[in-house]
C-alpha positions, 0 to 999 in steps of 0.5 A: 141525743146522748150517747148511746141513744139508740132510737136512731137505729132502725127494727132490721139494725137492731135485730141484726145487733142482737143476731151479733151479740148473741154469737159472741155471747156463745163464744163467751164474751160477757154482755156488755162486751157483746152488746158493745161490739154488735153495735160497732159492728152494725155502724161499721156496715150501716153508717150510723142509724137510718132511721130519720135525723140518723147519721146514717141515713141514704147512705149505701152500706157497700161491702159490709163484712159479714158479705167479704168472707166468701169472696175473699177466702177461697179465690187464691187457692181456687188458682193454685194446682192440686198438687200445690194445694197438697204440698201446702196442707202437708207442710202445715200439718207437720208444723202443727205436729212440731208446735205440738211436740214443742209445747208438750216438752215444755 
């Protein structure tokens, strides 16, 4: 099988590569930079192709990461009191207002 084969892939694996690409393409990545970035993606989460003779084949997926966003981001802060929370906001708010005037001198 040569490089770059993709009859191992299965329908679900490929429309989800398509779904990936189509998103980079929105944030302007040229297609073939896409496309090759939706496939790493999908090996990343998937293993390899599923389909039968794939290198991916019976294996479990885990955690892919499209599914870690919500969980990781959020928690730390959920712990935190209101006030700490503020205080954090705050202090990132004056220092995107210093970068501001910074880079507006220069």
């Amino acid at each position: 099988m040569p490089r770059g084969d993709k009859s191992k892939y299965t329908d679900k694996q490929e429309r989800k590569a398509d779904h990936i690409a189509e998103g980079y393409e929105a944030k302007g990545v040229s297609e073939k930079e896409a496309e090759r970035r939706a496939w790493a993606t999908v090996n990343k989460d998937d293993g390899g192709g599923k389909a039968p003779g794939g290198s991916g084949r019976g294996k479990r997926t885990g955690h892919p990461a499209a599914h870690k966003g919500g969980k990781k981001g959020g928690e730390a802060s959920a712990h935190r009191s209101a006030a700490a929370r503020s205080a954090s906001a705050k202090k990132a708010a004056a220092t995107r207002k210093r970068n501001a005037e910074h880079h507006a001198s220069h």
